[in-house]
N, C-alpha and C positions, 0 to 999 in steps of 0.2 A: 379531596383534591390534592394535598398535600403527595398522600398515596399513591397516589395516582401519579407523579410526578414522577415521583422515588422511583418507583416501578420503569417507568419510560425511561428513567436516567439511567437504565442498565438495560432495556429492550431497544431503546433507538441505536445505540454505537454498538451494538451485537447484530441487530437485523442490518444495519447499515454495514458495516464490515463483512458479513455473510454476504451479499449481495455483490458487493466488491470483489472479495476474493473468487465468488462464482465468474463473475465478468472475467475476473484478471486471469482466469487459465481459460478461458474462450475467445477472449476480443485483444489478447495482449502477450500473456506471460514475460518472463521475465523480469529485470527491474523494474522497466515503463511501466508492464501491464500493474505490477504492484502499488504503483500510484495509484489506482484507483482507489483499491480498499484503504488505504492512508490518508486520500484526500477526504473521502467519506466519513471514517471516524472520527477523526478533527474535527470536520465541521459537526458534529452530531454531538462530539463532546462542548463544543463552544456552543450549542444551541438547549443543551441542557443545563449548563453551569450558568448561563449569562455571560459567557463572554466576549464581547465586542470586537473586538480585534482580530477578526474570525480569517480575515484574510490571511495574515502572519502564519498560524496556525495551521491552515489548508496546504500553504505552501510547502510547512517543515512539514508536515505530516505525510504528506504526495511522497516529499523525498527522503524520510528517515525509513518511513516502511517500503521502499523500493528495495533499498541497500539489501534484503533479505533475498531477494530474487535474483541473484546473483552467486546463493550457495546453491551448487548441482543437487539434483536428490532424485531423478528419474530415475536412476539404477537403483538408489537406495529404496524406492517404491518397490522394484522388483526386486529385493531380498526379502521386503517384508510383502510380496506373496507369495514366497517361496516358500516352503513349510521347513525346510535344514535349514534356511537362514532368518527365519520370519522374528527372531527374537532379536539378531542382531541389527536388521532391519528397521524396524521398530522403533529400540532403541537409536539407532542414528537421525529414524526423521522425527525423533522427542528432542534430542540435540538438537537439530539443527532449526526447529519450530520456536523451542526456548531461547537459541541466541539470537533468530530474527526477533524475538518478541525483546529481549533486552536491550540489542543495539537497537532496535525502531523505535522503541517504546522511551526509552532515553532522549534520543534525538527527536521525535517530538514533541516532551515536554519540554523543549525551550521555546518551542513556539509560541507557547502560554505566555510569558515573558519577554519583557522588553530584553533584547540582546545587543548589546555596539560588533559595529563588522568587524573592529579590529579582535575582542575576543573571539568570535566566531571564526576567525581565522587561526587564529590558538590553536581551539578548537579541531579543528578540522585538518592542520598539521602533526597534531599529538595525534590524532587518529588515524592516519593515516600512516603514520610510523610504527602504529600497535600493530597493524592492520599486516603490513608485512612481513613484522616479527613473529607475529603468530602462523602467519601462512609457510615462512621460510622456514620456519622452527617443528610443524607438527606437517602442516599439509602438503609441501610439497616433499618431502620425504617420504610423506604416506604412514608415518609412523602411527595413528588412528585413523584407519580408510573405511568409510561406512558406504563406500562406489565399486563395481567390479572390475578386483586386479585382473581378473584373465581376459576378460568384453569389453576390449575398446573402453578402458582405465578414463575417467574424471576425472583433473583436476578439480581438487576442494578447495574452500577458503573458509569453513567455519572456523578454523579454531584464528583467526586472525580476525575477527570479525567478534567472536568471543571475547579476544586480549583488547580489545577497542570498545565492547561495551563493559568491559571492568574496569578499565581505565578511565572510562568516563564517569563513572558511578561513583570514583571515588574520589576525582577532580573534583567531578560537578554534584556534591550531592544530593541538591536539588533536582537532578534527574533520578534518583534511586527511585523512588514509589514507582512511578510508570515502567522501568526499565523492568525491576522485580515482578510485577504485575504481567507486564507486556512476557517475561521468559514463562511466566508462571501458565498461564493462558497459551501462549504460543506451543509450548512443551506440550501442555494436554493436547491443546486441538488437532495439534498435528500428530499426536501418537496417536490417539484414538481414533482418528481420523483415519491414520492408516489401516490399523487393525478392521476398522469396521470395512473398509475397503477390501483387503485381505479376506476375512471371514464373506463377504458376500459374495466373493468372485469363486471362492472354494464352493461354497454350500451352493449358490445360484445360478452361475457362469458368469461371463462378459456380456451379457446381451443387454445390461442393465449397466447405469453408467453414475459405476461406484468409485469412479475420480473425481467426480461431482460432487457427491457425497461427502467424499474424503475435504474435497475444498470447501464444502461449505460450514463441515463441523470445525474446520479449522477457522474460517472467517468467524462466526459463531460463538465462541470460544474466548478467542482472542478480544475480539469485539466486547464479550462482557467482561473482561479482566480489566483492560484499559477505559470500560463504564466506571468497575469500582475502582480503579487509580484516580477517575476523573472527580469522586466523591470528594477531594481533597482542595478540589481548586476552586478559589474564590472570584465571586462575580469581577469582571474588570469593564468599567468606564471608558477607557482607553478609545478613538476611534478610529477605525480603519483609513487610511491614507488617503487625501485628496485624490480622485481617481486622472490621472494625465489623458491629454487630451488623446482621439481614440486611435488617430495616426502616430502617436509614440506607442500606443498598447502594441499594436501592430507590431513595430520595429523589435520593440523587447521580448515580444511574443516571438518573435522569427529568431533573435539573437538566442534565447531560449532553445530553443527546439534544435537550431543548431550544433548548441554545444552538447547536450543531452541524446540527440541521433546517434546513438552511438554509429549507425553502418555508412556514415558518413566519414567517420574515423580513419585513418591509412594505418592507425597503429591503435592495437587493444593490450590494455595488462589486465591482468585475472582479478583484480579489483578495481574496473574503471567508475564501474558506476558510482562508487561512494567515493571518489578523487571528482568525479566529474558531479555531481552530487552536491556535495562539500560546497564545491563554487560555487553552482549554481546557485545554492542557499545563500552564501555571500556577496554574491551580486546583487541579489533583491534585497539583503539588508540594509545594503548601500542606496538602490533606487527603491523606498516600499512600493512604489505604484507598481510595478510588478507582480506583489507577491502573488492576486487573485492569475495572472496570464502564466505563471508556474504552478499553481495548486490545479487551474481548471484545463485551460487551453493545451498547453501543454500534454495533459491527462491523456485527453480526446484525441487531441493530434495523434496522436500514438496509437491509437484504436483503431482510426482510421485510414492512416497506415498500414497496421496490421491487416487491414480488408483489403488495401490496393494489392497486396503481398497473396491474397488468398487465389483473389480475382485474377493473376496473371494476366492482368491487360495492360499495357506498358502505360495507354493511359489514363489509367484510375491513377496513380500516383501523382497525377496534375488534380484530380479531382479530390484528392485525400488533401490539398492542400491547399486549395481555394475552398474547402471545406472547414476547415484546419482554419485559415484566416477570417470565413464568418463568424466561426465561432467567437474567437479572441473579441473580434465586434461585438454579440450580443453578448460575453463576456465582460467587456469596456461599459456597455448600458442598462446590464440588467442584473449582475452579480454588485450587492449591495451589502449583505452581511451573511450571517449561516442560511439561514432558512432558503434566503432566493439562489445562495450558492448551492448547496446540497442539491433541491429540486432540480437545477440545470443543469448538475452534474450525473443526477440518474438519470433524467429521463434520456439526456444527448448517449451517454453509453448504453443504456439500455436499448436505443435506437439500433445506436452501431450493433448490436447482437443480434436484433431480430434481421439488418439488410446481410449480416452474415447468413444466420439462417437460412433466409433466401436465395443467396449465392449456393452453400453447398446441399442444397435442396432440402429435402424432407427425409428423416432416418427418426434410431430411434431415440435420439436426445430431443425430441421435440418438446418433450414434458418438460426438458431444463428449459425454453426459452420461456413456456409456462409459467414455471418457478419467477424467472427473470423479474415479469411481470406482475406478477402479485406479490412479491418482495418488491420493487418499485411504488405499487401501490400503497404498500404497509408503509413504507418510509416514507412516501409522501402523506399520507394520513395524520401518523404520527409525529410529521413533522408541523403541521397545521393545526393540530393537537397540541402539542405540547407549548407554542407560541400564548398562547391564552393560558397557561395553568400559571400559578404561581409556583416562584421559585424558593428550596430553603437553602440556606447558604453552609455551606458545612463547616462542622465545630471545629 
Protein backbone atom coordinates (compact mmCIF):
# COMPACT_ATOMS: atom_id res chain seq x y z
CA UNK A 1 0.00 0.00 0.00
CA UNK A 2 2.92 2.11 0.96
CA UNK A 3 3.78 1.65 -2.90
CA UNK A 4 1.12 2.23 -4.09
CA UNK A 5 1.02 5.49 -2.59
CA UNK A 6 4.46 6.47 -3.72
CA UNK A 7 3.61 5.58 -7.09
CA UNK A 8 0.23 7.90 -7.20
CA UNK A 9 2.47 10.72 -5.47
CA UNK A 10 4.04 11.13 -8.91
CA UNK A 11 0.89 9.87 -11.21
CA UNK A 12 -1.78 12.03 -9.73
CA UNK A 13 0.02 15.81 -10.13
CA UNK A 14 1.21 14.52 -13.69
CA UNK A 15 -2.17 13.05 -15.01
CA UNK A 16 -3.69 16.15 -13.23
CA UNK A 17 -1.44 18.67 -14.81
CA UNK A 18 -1.80 16.89 -18.25
CA UNK A 19 -5.39 17.20 -18.20
CA UNK A 20 -4.99 20.83 -17.38
CA UNK A 21 -2.69 21.85 -19.73
CA UNK A 22 -4.85 19.96 -22.51
CA UNK A 23 -7.93 22.10 -21.20
CA UNK A 24 -5.86 25.23 -20.96
CA UNK A 25 -4.98 25.51 -24.77
CA UNK A 26 -8.79 24.36 -25.74
CA UNK A 27 -11.15 26.03 -23.13
CA UNK A 28 -8.68 29.10 -22.26
CA UNK A 29 -5.14 29.90 -23.24
CA UNK A 30 -3.33 32.36 -22.01
CA UNK A 31 -2.63 33.26 -18.30
CA UNK A 32 -6.40 32.38 -17.32
CA UNK A 33 -6.51 29.38 -19.37
CA UNK A 34 -3.06 28.41 -17.29
CA UNK A 35 -5.00 28.46 -14.04
CA UNK A 36 -6.20 25.57 -14.79
CA UNK A 37 -3.29 23.22 -14.78
CA UNK A 38 -1.84 25.22 -11.48
CA UNK A 39 -5.05 24.88 -9.74
CA UNK A 40 -5.09 21.21 -10.41
CA UNK A 41 -1.49 20.23 -9.43
CA UNK A 42 -1.85 22.13 -6.06
CA UNK A 43 -4.60 20.50 -5.24
CA UNK A 44 -3.12 16.87 -6.28
CA UNK A 45 -0.03 17.80 -4.63
CA UNK A 46 -1.87 18.90 -1.17
CA UNK A 47 -3.97 15.58 -1.66
CA UNK A 48 -0.96 13.52 -1.76
CA UNK A 49 1.35 15.11 0.88
CA UNK A 50 -1.54 15.47 3.51
CA UNK A 51 -1.78 18.87 3.39
CA UNK A 52 -4.75 20.71 4.78
CA UNK A 53 -4.68 24.03 3.87
CA UNK A 54 -5.41 22.90 0.43
CA UNK A 55 -7.21 26.12 -0.37
CA UNK A 56 -4.20 28.57 0.14
CA UNK A 57 -2.26 26.44 -2.16
CA UNK A 58 -5.07 26.12 -5.04
CA UNK A 59 -5.14 29.69 -5.00
CA UNK A 60 -1.04 30.39 -5.41
CA UNK A 61 -0.86 27.52 -7.69
CA UNK A 62 -3.98 28.98 -10.31
CA UNK A 63 -1.93 32.10 -10.16
CA UNK A 64 1.99 31.27 -10.11
CA UNK A 65 1.49 28.80 -13.15
CA UNK A 66 -0.58 31.50 -15.03
CA UNK A 67 2.28 33.94 -14.91
CA UNK A 68 3.86 31.52 -17.83
CA UNK A 69 1.15 32.13 -20.25
CA UNK A 70 2.00 35.29 -20.90
CA UNK A 71 5.51 34.47 -22.75
CA UNK A 72 4.57 34.41 -26.73
CA UNK A 73 5.70 31.07 -28.17
CA UNK A 74 3.32 30.59 -31.32
CA UNK A 75 5.89 31.69 -33.79
CA UNK A 76 8.48 29.92 -31.76
CA UNK A 77 6.31 26.67 -32.35
CA UNK A 78 6.75 27.53 -35.98
CA UNK A 79 10.40 27.67 -36.10
CA UNK A 80 10.56 24.49 -34.44
CA UNK A 81 8.52 22.96 -37.40
CA UNK A 82 10.49 24.48 -39.69
CA UNK A 83 13.35 22.31 -40.53
CA UNK A 84 16.18 25.60 -41.14
CA UNK A 85 15.03 26.76 -37.92
CA UNK A 86 13.67 23.69 -36.02
CA UNK A 87 16.87 23.60 -33.71
CA UNK A 88 16.58 27.11 -32.89
CA UNK A 89 13.13 26.69 -32.32
CA UNK A 90 13.36 24.02 -29.94
CA UNK A 91 15.72 25.34 -28.14
CA UNK A 92 13.55 28.68 -27.29
CA UNK A 93 10.30 26.59 -26.40
CA UNK A 94 12.88 24.51 -23.71
CA UNK A 95 13.70 28.18 -22.54
CA UNK A 96 10.83 29.30 -22.25
CA UNK A 97 9.03 25.87 -20.78
CA UNK A 98 12.05 25.91 -17.93
CA UNK A 99 11.34 29.58 -16.94
CA UNK A 100 7.59 28.98 -16.62
CA UNK A 101 8.35 26.01 -14.66
CA UNK A 102 10.81 28.21 -12.27
CA UNK A 103 8.90 31.37 -11.82
CA UNK A 104 5.38 28.92 -11.27
CA UNK A 105 6.97 26.48 -9.56
CA UNK A 106 8.63 29.10 -6.98
CA UNK A 107 5.48 31.00 -6.57
CA UNK A 108 3.58 28.02 -5.75
CA UNK A 109 5.60 26.73 -3.25
CA UNK A 110 4.55 29.43 -0.79
CA UNK A 111 1.44 28.29 -0.93
CA UNK A 112 2.48 25.45 1.14
CA UNK A 113 3.30 27.90 3.88
CA UNK A 114 1.84 30.12 6.00
CA UNK A 115 2.85 33.69 4.28
CA UNK A 116 1.94 37.57 6.22
CA UNK A 117 0.58 39.98 3.17
CA UNK A 118 2.91 42.23 4.12
CA UNK A 119 5.85 40.00 2.90
CA UNK A 120 3.93 38.93 -0.01
CA UNK A 121 3.99 42.15 -1.00
CA UNK A 122 7.80 42.39 -0.75
CA UNK A 123 7.49 39.77 -2.65
CA UNK A 124 5.67 40.78 -5.41
CA UNK A 125 7.39 44.33 -5.65
CA UNK A 126 10.91 42.74 -6.01
CA UNK A 127 9.25 40.84 -8.70
CA UNK A 128 7.98 42.81 -10.55
CA UNK A 129 11.05 45.07 -10.72
CA UNK A 130 13.18 41.95 -11.92
CA UNK A 131 10.44 41.33 -14.23
CA UNK A 132 11.12 44.71 -16.15
CA UNK A 133 14.69 44.76 -15.83
CA UNK A 134 14.87 41.66 -17.53
CA UNK A 135 12.31 42.40 -20.31
CA UNK A 136 13.93 46.09 -20.84
CA UNK A 137 17.25 44.61 -20.78
CA UNK A 138 17.12 41.38 -23.29
CA UNK A 139 13.54 41.43 -24.59
CA UNK A 140 12.45 44.23 -25.84
CA UNK A 141 15.68 44.87 -27.69
CA UNK A 142 15.23 41.60 -29.04
CA UNK A 143 18.84 40.92 -28.25
CA UNK A 144 17.82 36.83 -27.82
CA UNK A 145 14.54 36.60 -30.03
CA UNK A 146 13.30 32.89 -30.27
CA UNK A 147 9.70 34.85 -32.25
CA UNK A 148 9.72 35.96 -36.13
CA UNK A 149 11.81 39.16 -36.73
CA UNK A 150 10.39 39.47 -40.29
CA UNK A 151 6.27 37.97 -39.46
CA UNK A 152 4.60 40.19 -37.66
CA UNK A 153 7.68 40.29 -34.68
CA UNK A 154 6.46 39.30 -30.81
CA UNK A 155 7.05 40.87 -28.11
CA UNK A 156 8.90 38.58 -25.42
CA UNK A 157 9.14 38.70 -21.66
CA UNK A 158 10.91 35.49 -20.92
CA UNK A 159 13.99 36.70 -20.05
CA UNK A 160 12.38 39.09 -17.33
CA UNK A 161 10.26 36.53 -15.95
CA UNK A 162 13.78 34.48 -15.83
CA UNK A 163 15.46 37.56 -13.73
CA UNK A 164 12.30 37.25 -11.32
CA UNK A 165 12.47 33.58 -10.91
CA UNK A 166 16.21 33.86 -9.79
CA UNK A 167 15.55 36.44 -7.80
CA UNK A 168 13.25 34.84 -6.05
CA UNK A 169 15.18 31.56 -5.49
CA UNK A 170 17.68 33.38 -4.00
CA UNK A 171 15.50 35.80 -1.69
CA UNK A 172 13.33 32.90 -0.88
CA UNK A 173 15.17 29.78 -0.67
CA UNK A 174 12.65 27.94 0.39
CA UNK A 175 11.20 28.23 -2.96
CA UNK A 176 14.36 26.67 -4.82
CA UNK A 177 13.27 22.64 -4.86
CA UNK A 178 9.94 23.46 -6.71
CA UNK A 179 11.34 26.34 -8.75
CA UNK A 180 14.44 23.99 -10.02
CA UNK A 181 12.14 20.94 -10.37
CA UNK A 182 9.28 23.07 -11.98
CA UNK A 183 12.37 24.60 -14.76
CA UNK A 184 13.57 21.25 -14.86
CA UNK A 185 10.19 19.44 -15.90
CA UNK A 186 8.85 22.53 -17.70
CA UNK A 187 12.28 22.63 -20.03
CA UNK A 188 11.70 18.91 -20.96
CA UNK A 189 8.09 18.83 -21.61
CA UNK A 190 7.90 21.56 -23.47
CA UNK A 191 11.11 20.85 -25.71
CA UNK A 192 10.06 17.38 -26.25
CA UNK A 193 6.84 18.40 -26.63
CA UNK A 194 7.77 20.44 -29.45
CA UNK A 195 9.87 18.09 -31.23
CA UNK A 196 7.45 15.42 -31.14
CA UNK A 197 5.07 17.81 -32.60
CA UNK A 198 7.42 18.87 -35.25
CA UNK A 199 8.42 15.19 -36.21
CA UNK A 200 4.79 14.22 -36.49
CA UNK A 201 3.47 17.10 -38.63
CA UNK A 202 6.79 16.37 -40.92
CA UNK A 203 6.41 12.35 -41.13
CA UNK A 204 2.30 12.45 -40.78
CA UNK A 205 0.81 15.79 -41.83
CA UNK A 206 -1.70 18.19 -39.87
CA UNK A 207 -4.55 16.11 -40.04
CA UNK A 208 -3.55 14.74 -36.64
CA UNK A 209 -3.56 17.15 -33.67
CA UNK A 210 0.04 17.22 -32.63
CA UNK A 211 -0.64 20.58 -30.43
CA UNK A 212 -2.34 18.47 -28.40
CA UNK A 213 0.20 16.15 -28.03
CA UNK A 214 2.80 18.72 -27.63
CA UNK A 215 0.44 20.22 -24.69
CA UNK A 216 -0.01 17.24 -23.05
CA UNK A 217 3.61 15.93 -22.84
CA UNK A 218 4.26 19.32 -21.51
CA UNK A 219 1.43 19.12 -18.80
CA UNK A 220 2.72 15.50 -18.17
CA UNK A 221 6.08 16.31 -17.61
CA UNK A 222 5.90 19.09 -15.52
CA UNK A 223 3.21 17.54 -13.55
CA UNK A 224 5.85 14.78 -12.54
CA UNK A 225 8.68 17.23 -11.68
CA UNK A 226 6.57 19.21 -9.40
CA UNK A 227 5.16 15.33 -7.95
CA UNK A 228 8.89 14.79 -7.07
CA UNK A 229 9.45 18.62 -5.61
CA UNK A 230 6.33 17.79 -3.80
CA UNK A 231 8.29 14.52 -2.01
CA UNK A 232 9.76 17.09 0.19
CA UNK A 233 6.75 18.63 1.85
CA UNK A 234 5.47 17.72 5.17
CA UNK A 235 2.07 16.83 6.20
CA UNK A 236 0.35 20.26 7.70
CA UNK A 237 -2.51 20.34 10.28
CA UNK A 238 -3.25 23.71 9.54
CA UNK A 239 -7.11 24.32 8.46
CA UNK A 240 -8.46 25.83 5.73
CA UNK A 241 -10.30 29.28 6.65
CA UNK A 242 -13.75 29.56 8.03
CA UNK A 243 -15.65 29.65 4.86
CA UNK A 244 -17.79 33.44 4.80
CA UNK A 245 -21.01 33.47 4.31
CA UNK A 246 -22.10 32.61 0.57
CA UNK A 247 -23.20 36.35 -0.37
CA UNK A 248 -19.63 37.62 0.60
CA UNK A 249 -18.07 34.55 -1.57
CA UNK A 250 -20.18 36.16 -4.29
CA UNK A 251 -18.84 39.67 -3.83
CA UNK A 252 -15.05 38.54 -3.72
CA UNK A 253 -15.68 36.24 -6.37
CA UNK A 254 -16.84 39.28 -8.80
CA UNK A 255 -14.12 41.70 -7.20
CA UNK A 256 -11.77 38.74 -8.31
CA UNK A 257 -12.78 38.31 -11.69
CA UNK A 258 -12.71 41.86 -12.19
CA UNK A 259 -9.42 42.63 -11.43
CA UNK A 260 -7.96 39.43 -13.24
CA UNK A 261 -10.42 40.25 -16.75
CA UNK A 262 -7.81 41.49 -18.17
CA UNK A 263 -10.22 42.70 -21.52
CA UNK A 264 -11.87 44.77 -19.19
CA UNK A 265 -8.58 46.68 -18.65
CA UNK A 266 -8.46 50.25 -20.80
CA UNK A 267 -4.80 49.83 -20.38
CA UNK A 268 -2.29 46.54 -20.92
CA UNK A 269 1.65 46.33 -20.02
CA UNK A 270 3.42 43.29 -21.57
CA UNK A 271 3.67 41.86 -18.08
CA UNK A 272 0.10 42.49 -16.54
CA UNK A 273 -0.81 39.21 -15.68
CA UNK A 274 2.01 38.69 -12.94
CA UNK A 275 1.29 42.73 -11.62
CA UNK A 276 -2.31 41.79 -11.60
CA UNK A 277 -1.50 38.26 -10.22
CA UNK A 278 0.72 39.45 -7.68
CA UNK A 279 -2.36 41.29 -6.07
CA UNK A 280 -4.61 39.17 -6.49
CA UNK A 281 -2.58 36.71 -4.30
CA UNK A 282 -2.39 39.59 -1.75
CA UNK A 283 -5.81 40.38 -1.42
CA UNK A 284 -6.71 36.85 -0.55
CA UNK A 285 -3.88 36.63 1.88
CA UNK A 286 -5.39 39.59 3.54
CA UNK A 287 -9.21 38.11 3.35
CA UNK A 288 -8.22 33.85 3.26
CA UNK A 289 -12.01 33.04 2.83
CA UNK A 290 -11.23 33.93 -0.63
CA UNK A 291 -8.44 31.80 -1.50
CA UNK A 292 -11.00 28.69 -2.72
CA UNK A 293 -13.31 31.61 -5.10
CA UNK A 294 -9.53 32.58 -6.81
CA UNK A 295 -8.09 29.03 -7.15
CA UNK A 296 -11.70 27.65 -8.35
CA UNK A 297 -14.41 30.12 -9.53
CA UNK A 298 -12.31 32.18 -10.98
CA UNK A 299 -10.60 29.24 -13.12
CA UNK A 300 -14.08 28.34 -14.52
CA UNK A 301 -15.17 31.90 -15.03
CA UNK A 302 -12.63 32.06 -17.59
CA UNK A 303 -13.56 29.10 -19.36
CA UNK A 304 -16.66 30.11 -19.74
CA UNK A 305 -15.99 33.19 -20.96
CA UNK A 306 -13.79 31.70 -23.19
CA UNK A 307 -17.13 29.85 -24.89
CA UNK A 308 -19.22 33.20 -24.64
CA UNK A 309 -16.18 34.44 -27.10
CA UNK A 310 -16.47 31.33 -29.33
CA UNK A 311 -20.22 31.37 -29.47
CA UNK A 312 -20.36 34.96 -30.88
CA UNK A 313 -23.77 35.42 -29.29
CA UNK A 314 -23.69 38.79 -27.45
CA UNK A 315 -25.75 37.00 -25.09
CA UNK A 316 -23.88 34.10 -23.94
CA UNK A 317 -21.57 36.48 -22.05
CA UNK A 318 -24.65 37.13 -19.59
CA UNK A 319 -24.78 33.36 -19.50
CA UNK A 320 -20.97 32.78 -19.02
CA UNK A 321 -21.68 34.90 -16.01
CA UNK A 322 -24.69 33.86 -14.22
CA UNK A 323 -22.79 30.60 -14.70
CA UNK A 324 -19.71 32.08 -13.42
CA UNK A 325 -21.75 33.15 -10.13
CA UNK A 326 -23.39 29.55 -9.62
CA UNK A 327 -20.37 28.21 -9.57
CA UNK A 328 -18.72 30.50 -6.81
CA UNK A 329 -22.12 29.04 -4.99
CA UNK A 330 -21.49 25.55 -5.31
CA UNK A 331 -18.05 26.64 -4.75
CA UNK A 332 -19.05 28.48 -1.25
CA UNK A 333 -20.83 24.77 -0.16
CA UNK A 334 -19.20 22.05 -1.51
CA UNK A 335 -15.27 22.85 -2.05
CA UNK A 336 -14.13 21.65 1.45
CA UNK A 337 -10.55 20.52 0.99
CA UNK A 338 -8.35 18.96 -2.08
CA UNK A 339 -10.20 15.98 -2.86
CA UNK A 340 -13.90 17.83 -3.23
CA UNK A 341 -11.90 20.85 -4.72
CA UNK A 342 -9.93 18.81 -7.41
CA UNK A 343 -13.19 16.76 -8.49
CA UNK A 344 -15.22 20.16 -8.95
CA UNK A 345 -12.62 21.58 -10.72
CA UNK A 346 -12.46 18.81 -13.52
CA UNK A 347 -15.40 17.75 -14.00
CA UNK A 348 -16.99 21.87 -14.25
CA UNK A 349 -13.90 22.39 -16.87
CA UNK A 350 -14.08 19.37 -18.47
CA UNK A 351 -17.88 20.23 -18.95
CA UNK A 352 -16.92 23.50 -20.42
CA UNK A 353 -14.82 21.41 -23.29
CA UNK A 354 -17.24 19.05 -24.24
CA UNK A 355 -20.28 22.37 -24.59
CA UNK A 356 -17.25 23.74 -26.69
CA UNK A 357 -17.17 20.62 -28.52
CA UNK A 358 -20.65 21.05 -29.23
CA UNK A 359 -20.58 24.61 -30.40
CA UNK A 360 -17.74 24.16 -32.91
CA UNK A 361 -19.27 20.86 -33.96
CA UNK A 362 -17.70 17.50 -34.82
CA UNK A 363 -14.02 17.55 -36.66
CA UNK A 364 -11.21 15.66 -36.08
CA UNK A 365 -10.02 16.48 -32.47
CA UNK A 366 -12.99 14.56 -31.36
CA UNK A 367 -10.61 11.97 -29.92
CA UNK A 368 -9.13 14.97 -27.72
CA UNK A 369 -12.51 15.47 -25.87
CA UNK A 370 -12.16 11.57 -25.52
CA UNK A 371 -8.78 11.90 -23.92
CA UNK A 372 -10.60 14.94 -21.94
CA UNK A 373 -12.60 12.34 -20.40
CA UNK A 374 -10.78 9.36 -19.44
CA UNK A 375 -8.13 11.62 -17.89
CA UNK A 376 -11.13 13.09 -15.82
CA UNK A 377 -11.95 9.86 -15.04
CA UNK A 378 -8.29 8.77 -13.99
CA UNK A 379 -8.05 11.66 -11.63
CA UNK A 380 -11.15 11.16 -10.25
CA UNK A 381 -10.34 7.48 -9.44
CA UNK A 382 -7.13 8.26 -8.23
CA UNK A 383 -8.23 10.79 -6.43
CA UNK A 384 -10.79 8.41 -4.41
CA UNK A 385 -7.93 6.17 -4.44
CA UNK A 386 -5.54 7.59 -3.03
CA UNK A 387 -7.87 9.34 0.06
CA UNK A 388 -7.93 5.68 1.75
CA UNK A 389 -4.04 4.66 1.38
CA UNK A 390 -1.87 5.63 3.93
CA UNK A 391 0.45 8.45 3.91
CA UNK A 392 4.64 8.23 4.47
CA UNK A 393 5.89 11.45 5.30
CA UNK A 394 9.16 12.31 3.66
CA UNK A 395 12.58 12.15 5.30
Amino acid sequence: MIAWFLAMSYLLPAVAMMLGWGLRGFIGGGPLGAMIPGAMVALALCLTRGIAPSARACAFGAIAISFGGEMTYGQTVGLANALDTRAWGLLGLSVKGAIWGLLGGGVLSLGFTRIAAKRLAQIGVVLTAATWIGWKLINQPKLIYFSNRLDRPREEVWAGFLLAGLVLILWQPRTRRFALWGALGGGIGFGLGGALQALGIQHFGRQYPWWKGMEFTFGLLFGLALGHAGKQLSPLEELNPTPAPVWQQLVLATLLMGLLFRDFLSFHLRFDSLILGLIALWLVTIEPRAYWQLGLTVTVAATCFDLARVSKEPTHYALAATAALIFAIVVARYAHDAASALLLLTWATTAVAIAKFIVLGSGTENAVGVAFVVMSIAVTVLTRRIIGLPRMNAP
